[in-house]
C-alpha positions in Angstrom: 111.2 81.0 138.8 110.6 77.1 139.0 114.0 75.4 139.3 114.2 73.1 136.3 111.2 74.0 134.6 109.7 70.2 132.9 108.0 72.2 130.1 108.9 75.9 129.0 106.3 77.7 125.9 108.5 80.5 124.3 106.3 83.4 122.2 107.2 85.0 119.6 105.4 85.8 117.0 107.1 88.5 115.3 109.5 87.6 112.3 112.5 85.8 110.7 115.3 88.0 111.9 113.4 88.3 115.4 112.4 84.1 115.9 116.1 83.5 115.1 117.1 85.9 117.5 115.8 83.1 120.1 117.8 80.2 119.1 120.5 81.3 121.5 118.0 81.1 124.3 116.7 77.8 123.1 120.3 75.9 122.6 121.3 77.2 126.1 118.4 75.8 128.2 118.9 72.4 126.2 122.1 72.4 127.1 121.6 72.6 130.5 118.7 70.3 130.8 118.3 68.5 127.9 115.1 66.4 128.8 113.2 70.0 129.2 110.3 70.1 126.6 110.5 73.3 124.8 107.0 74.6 123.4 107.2 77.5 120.5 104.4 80.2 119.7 104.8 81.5 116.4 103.2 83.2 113.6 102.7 81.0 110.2 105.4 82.2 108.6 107.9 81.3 111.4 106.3 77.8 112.1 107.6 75.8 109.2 111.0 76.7 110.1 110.7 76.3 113.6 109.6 72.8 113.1 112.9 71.5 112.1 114.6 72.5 115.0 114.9 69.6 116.8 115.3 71.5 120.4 111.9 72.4 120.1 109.3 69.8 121.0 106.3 71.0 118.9 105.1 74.3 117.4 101.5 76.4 117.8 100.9 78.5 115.4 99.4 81.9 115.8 98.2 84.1 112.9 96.3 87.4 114.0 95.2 88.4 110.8 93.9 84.6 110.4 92.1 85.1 113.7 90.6 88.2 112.5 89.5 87.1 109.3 87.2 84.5 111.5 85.8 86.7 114.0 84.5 89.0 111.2 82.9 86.3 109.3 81.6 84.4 112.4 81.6 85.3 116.3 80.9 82.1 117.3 83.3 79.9 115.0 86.1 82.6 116.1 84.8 81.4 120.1 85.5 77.9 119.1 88.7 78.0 116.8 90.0 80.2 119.6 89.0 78.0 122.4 90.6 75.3 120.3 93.7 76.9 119.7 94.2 77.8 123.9 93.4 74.2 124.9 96.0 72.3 122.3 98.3 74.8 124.4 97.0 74.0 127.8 96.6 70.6 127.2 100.7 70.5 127.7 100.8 71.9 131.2 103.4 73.8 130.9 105.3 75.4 133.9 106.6 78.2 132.6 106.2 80.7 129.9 109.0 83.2 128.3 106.9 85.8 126.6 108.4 87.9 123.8 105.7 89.2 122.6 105.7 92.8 124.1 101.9 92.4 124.4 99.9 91.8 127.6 97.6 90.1 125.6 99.9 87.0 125.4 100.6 86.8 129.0 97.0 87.4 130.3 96.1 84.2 127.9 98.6 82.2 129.2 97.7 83.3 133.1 94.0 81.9 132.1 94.8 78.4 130.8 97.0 77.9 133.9 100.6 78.6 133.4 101.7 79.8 136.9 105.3 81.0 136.0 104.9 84.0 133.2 108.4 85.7 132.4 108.9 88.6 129.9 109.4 92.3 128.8 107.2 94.7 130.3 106.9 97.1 127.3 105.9 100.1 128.2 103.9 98.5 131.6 101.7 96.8 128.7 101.9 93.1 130.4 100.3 93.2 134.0 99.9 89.8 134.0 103.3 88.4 133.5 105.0 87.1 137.0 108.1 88.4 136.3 108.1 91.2 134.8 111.4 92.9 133.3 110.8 96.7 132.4 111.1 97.9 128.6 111.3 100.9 126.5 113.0 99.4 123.7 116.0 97.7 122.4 118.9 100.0 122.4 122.5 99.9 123.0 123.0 95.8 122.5 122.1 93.4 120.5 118.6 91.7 120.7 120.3 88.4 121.2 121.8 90.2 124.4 118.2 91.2 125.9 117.4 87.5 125.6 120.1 85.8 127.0 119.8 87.5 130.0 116.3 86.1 130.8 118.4 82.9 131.0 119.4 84.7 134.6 116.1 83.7 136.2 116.0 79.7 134.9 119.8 79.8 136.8 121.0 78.6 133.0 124.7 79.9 131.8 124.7 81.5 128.5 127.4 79.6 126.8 125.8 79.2 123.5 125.3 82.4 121.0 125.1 81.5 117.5 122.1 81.6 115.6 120.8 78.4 114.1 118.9 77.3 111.3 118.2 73.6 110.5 118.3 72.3 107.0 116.5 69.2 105.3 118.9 67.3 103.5 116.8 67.2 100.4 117.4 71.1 100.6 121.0 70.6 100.8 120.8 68.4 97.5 118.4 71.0 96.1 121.3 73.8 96.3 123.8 71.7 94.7 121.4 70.9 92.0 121.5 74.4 91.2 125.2 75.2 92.0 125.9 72.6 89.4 123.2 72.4 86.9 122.7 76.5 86.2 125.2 77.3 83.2 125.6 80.4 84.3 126.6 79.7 87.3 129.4 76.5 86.6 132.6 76.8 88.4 132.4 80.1 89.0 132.2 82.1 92.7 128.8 82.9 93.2 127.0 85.5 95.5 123.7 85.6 96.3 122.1 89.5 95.9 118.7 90.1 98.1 117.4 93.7 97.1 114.3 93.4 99.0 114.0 92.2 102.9 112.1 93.5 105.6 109.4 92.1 105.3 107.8 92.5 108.9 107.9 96.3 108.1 105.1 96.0 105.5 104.2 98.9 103.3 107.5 101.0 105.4 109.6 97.9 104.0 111.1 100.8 101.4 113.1 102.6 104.0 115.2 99.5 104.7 115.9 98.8 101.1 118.8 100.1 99.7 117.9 101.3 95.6 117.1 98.9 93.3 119.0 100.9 90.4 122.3 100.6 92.9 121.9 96.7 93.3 121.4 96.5 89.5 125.0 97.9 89.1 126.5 96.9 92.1 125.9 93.5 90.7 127.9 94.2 87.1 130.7 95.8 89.1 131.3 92.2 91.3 131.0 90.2 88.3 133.5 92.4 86.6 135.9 93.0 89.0 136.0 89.5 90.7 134.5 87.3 87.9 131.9 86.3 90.3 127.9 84.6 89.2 124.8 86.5 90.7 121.7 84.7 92.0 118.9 86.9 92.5 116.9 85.8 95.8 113.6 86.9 97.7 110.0 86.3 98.4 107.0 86.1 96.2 105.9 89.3 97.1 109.6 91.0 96.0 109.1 89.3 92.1 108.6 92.6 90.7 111.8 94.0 92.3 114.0 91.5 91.7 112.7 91.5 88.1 113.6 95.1 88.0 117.1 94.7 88.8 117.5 91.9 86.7 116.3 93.8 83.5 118.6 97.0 84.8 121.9 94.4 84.6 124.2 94.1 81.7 125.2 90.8 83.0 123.2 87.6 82.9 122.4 86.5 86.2 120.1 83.4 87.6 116.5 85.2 89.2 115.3 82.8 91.7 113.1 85.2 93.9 109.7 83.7 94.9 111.0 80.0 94.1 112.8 79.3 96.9 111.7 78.3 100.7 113.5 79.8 103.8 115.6 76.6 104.4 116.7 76.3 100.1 118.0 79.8 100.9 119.9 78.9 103.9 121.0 75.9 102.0 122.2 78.1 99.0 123.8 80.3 101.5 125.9 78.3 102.5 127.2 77.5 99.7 128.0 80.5 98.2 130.9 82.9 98.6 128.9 86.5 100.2 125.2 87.1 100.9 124.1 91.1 100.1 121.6 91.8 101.8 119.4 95.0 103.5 118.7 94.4 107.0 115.8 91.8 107.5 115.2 88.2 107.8 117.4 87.0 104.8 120.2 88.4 106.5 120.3 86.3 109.9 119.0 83.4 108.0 122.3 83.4 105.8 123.9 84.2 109.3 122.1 81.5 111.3 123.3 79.0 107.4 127.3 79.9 108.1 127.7 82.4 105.3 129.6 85.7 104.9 127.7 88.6 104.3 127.5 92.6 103.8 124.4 93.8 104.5 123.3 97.5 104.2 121.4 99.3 107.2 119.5 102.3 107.0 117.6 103.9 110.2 117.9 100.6 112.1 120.9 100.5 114.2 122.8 97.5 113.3 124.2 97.3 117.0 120.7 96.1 118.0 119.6 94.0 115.3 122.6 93.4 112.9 124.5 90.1 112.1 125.3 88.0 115.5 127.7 87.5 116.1 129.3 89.9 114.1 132.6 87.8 113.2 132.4 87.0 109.2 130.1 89.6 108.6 130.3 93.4 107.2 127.7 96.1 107.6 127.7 98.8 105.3 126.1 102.5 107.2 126.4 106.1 106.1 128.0 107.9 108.9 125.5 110.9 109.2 123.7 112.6 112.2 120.2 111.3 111.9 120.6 107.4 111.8 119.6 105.1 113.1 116.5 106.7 113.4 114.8 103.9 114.3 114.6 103.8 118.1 112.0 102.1 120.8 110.0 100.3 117.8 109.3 103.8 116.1 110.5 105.5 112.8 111.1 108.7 112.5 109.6 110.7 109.7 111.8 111.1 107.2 111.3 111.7 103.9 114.7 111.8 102.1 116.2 108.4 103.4 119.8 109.8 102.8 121.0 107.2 105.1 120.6 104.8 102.1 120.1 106.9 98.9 123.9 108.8 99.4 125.3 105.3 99.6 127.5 104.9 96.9 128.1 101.5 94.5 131.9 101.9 94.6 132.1 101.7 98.4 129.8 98.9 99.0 131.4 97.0 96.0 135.2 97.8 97.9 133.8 95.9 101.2 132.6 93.0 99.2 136.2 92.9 97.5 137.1 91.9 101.3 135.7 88.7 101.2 135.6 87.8 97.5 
């Protein structure tokens, strides 16, 4: 690898849990040369917050389904927007690429527009074209954060830095006190945030990391009984309908802000608050990357992996059975009775949020 790379392009385009799982990476190779100019390749969704972090020089955005949607309506406008999109890349010369993709598609673009140096996973021999290439099955046994570090081996940069970060605007800050203080429900009282839904990345299989929304409906009454706490509902647009549901299962009044909030006003209300409860997903390690405490329930995804890092501050909530996680070299297993999740019981998870409230 070149010593001191001037220009590094990091790609990853997956989602919110996964692109924070990089910040690590990114604050260590700062750290150690700070005038290094730190490209990012990310999906849409990812950009915006990416953006803010002002370790990373500038952002490309890559959005497949975007791309697709163009090459069915037009061949040759999908030639030029794609031409267009690989010269604004190549037109920063950069001398090295760190390719998380875990698709040889990435790193055969990047050896066409130039870049010499081409470091990543080798998933499954999927990536010929990377120049160093660092065999793959799957994640298993450590921590995602842990896989990446290690590429840090190769650019001769220490891994001294392994907390997750998420950078705030300050009108965000303001924007969560503005709620903190002008919700009546929510007026000098504790609060915690409850997130039924997550997983977004998972799609139409984003069920089978969501713990019931019946159970969140009266986990939430038991917290605000037993510890006098507020509740503020929280997730994306596409969750409205279940975080409506558990509002209307709730005896208790509670403030439903899913679908009105960006990633950064979550972080910022995160932060603020006394627990984030959360499935595993990208709310989770943004309230992680914000500073707050959470509990956050897994299901066939093994926490080890891709739970809360690092773990200090934070519960995770499992049922101890035989089959989980099930979830094991970026496969599912079929399973159609989710017991990992469904024989969880209110009272328990309600106990290990007692330990922080």
């Amino acid at each position: 690898m070149p010593a001191n790379p001037k220009k590094i392009l990091i790609i990853n385009t997956f989602g919110i849990g996964d692109v924070l799982f990089t910040t690590p990476l990114i604050s260590n190779i700062k750290a150690h040369q700070p005038t290094t100019f730190i490209g990012y390749l990310a999906n849409a969704r990812t950009a915006p917050m990416l953006a803010l972090n002002p370790k990373i020089d500038k952002v490309f955005v890559y959005e497949r389904d975007e791309f697709n949607a163009v090459y069915r309506r037009s061949r040759g406008e999908f030639i030029q927007k794609f031409r267009k999109f690989l010269k604004s890349i190549q037109r920063e010369r950069f001398d090295l690429a760190v390719d998380l993709s875990l698709n040889g598609n990435m790193s055969f673009l990047m050896w066409l527009i130039g870049i010499r140096k081409r470091i990543g996973f080798n998933y499954k021999n999927r990536s010929p074209f990377l120049s160093k290439k660092i065999k793959l099955e799957g994640y298993e046994n450590k921590h995602v954060v842990e896989y990446y570090l290690e590429l840090l081996a190769d650019l001769g940069v220490p891994a001294q830095h392994k907390r997750l970060e998420i950078f705030i605007p300050e009108t965000d800050h303001r924007w969560a006190e503005f709620v903190l203080q002008e919700h009546g429900p929510l007026k000098d009282k504790k609060v915690v945030i409850v997130i039924p839904g997550g997983g977004a990345s998972w799609g139409k299989d984003a069920v089978y990391k969501r713990w019931p929304s019946e159970k969140y409906a009266k986990l939430a009454d038991k917290i605000v009984e037993n510890f006098g706490v507020a509740i503020i509902l929280m997730g994306d647009k596409k969750e409205q309908d279940l975080c409506d549901a558990v509002a209307r299962r709730m005896r208790h009044v509670c403030v439903n802000l899913c679908g009105k909030t960006s990633i950064t006003q979550l972080a910022a209300l995160s932060a603020r608050c006394k627990a984030v409860v959360v499935n595993d997903g990208g709310p989770l390690h943004i309230a992680v990357a914000a500073g707050a405490k959470t509990v956050s329930i897994f299901g066939p995804v093994d926490d080890r992996v891709y739970g809360p890092y690092p773990r200090d501050k934070h519960i995770v909530i499992t049922q101890d059975i035989a089959c989980r996680p099930c979830y094991r070299r970026f496969r599912r297993a079929d399973c159609g009775h989710i017991s990992c999740l469904n024989t969880l019981n209110v009272e328990e998870v309600a106990e290990r949020i007692g330990q922080i409230l």
